[in-house]
C-alpha positions in Angstrom: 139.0 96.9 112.9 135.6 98.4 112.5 132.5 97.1 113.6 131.7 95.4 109.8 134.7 93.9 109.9 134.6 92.5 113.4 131.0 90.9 112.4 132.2 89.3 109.0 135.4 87.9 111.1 133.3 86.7 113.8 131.0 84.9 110.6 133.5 83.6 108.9 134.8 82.1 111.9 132.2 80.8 113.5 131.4 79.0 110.1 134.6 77.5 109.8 134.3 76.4 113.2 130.9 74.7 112.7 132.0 72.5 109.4 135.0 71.5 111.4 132.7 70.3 113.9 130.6 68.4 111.2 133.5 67.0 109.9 134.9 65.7 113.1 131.2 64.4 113.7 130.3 63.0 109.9 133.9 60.6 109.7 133.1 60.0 113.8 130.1 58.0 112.8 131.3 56.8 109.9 134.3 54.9 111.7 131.5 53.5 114.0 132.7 55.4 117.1 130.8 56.0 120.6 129.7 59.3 121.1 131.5 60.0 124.2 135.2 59.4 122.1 133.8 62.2 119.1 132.7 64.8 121.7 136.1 64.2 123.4 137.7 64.7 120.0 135.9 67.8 119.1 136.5 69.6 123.1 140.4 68.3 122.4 140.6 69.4 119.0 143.6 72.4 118.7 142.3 74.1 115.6 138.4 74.0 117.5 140.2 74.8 120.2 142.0 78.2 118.4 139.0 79.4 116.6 136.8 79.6 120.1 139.7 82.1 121.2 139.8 83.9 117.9 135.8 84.0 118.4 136.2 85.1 122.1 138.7 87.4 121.3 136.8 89.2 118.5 133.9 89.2 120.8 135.5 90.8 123.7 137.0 93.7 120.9 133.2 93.9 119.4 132.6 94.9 123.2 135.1 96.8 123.9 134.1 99.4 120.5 131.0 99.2 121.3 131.4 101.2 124.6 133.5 103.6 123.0 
């Protein structure tokens, strides 16, 4: 993957990621629930949870090109 590519992937996800988030927060207060229970569900969240690894692991190969 070239260095575009890992930039649009890391966008892409990192949008994703962020609506997910939203999501997880906008029904959260809709269902009336304490604050504490949503931010439990969004650091417990499998998909969230994924697309921080993807992001992590894109970001340690953005590193790794870059040195080359």
């Amino acid at each position: 993957m070239d260095q575009q590519d890992l930039k649009l992937s890391k966008k892409l996800i990192s949008s994703y990621k962020k609506r997910l988030e939203k999501e997880i927060l906008d029904r959260s207060i809709k269902l009336k629930m304490p604050q504490n229970k949503f931010e439990e569900i969004i650091h417990n969240n499998n998909e969230l949870m994924h697309l921080k690894k993807a992001l992590e692991k894109l970001e340690a190969e953005s590193e790794t090109q870059n040195k080359v």
